[in-house]
Residue, then its C-alpha position, 0 to 999 in steps of 0.5 A: x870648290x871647282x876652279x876655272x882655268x883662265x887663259x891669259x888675254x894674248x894667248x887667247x888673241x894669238x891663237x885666235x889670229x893662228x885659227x884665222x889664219x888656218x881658216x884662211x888656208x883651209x879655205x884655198x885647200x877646200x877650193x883647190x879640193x872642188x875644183x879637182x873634182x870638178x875636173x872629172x877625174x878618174x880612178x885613184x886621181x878620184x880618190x885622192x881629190x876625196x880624200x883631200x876634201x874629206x881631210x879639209x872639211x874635218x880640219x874645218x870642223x875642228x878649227x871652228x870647235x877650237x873658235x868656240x872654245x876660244x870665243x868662250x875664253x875671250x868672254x872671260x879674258x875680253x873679246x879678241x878681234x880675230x875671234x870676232x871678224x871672221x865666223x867660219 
């Protein structure tokens, strides 16, 4: 017989708020990323400005994986209100 695991109601609520609070910050970084690009810059300055919004966009995607997870929790421990405000 296979057991879930559940976690407990405030934890889930407490990292979805930290999730929350990443996306927020992952979003100002990936702005800050296009604007630098769109600033046409040159050579190695180029590179880095990729390079920082490749880190974002995939920083992004694994935040929006750990939502899910915790959104799949939060229907087993009740529906958290940072999980529901904000869908990246």
């Amino acid at each position: 017989m296979e057991h879930s695991r559940k976690t407990p109601p405030d934890l889930v609520e407490h990292l979805g708020m930290l999730s929350h609070d990443l996306s927020n910050s992952l979003e100002t970084i990936l702005q800050a990323a296009y604007l630098l690009q769109e600033a046409k810059l040159e050579g190695t300055h180029k590179k880095w400005a990729r390079m920082i919004d490749t880190a974002a966009r995939e920083a992004t995607h694994t935040n929006r994986e750990i939502r899910k997870i915790l959104e799949k929790q939060s229907t087993v421990v009740g529906q958290s209100p940072a999980l529901s405000d904000a869908k990246d």
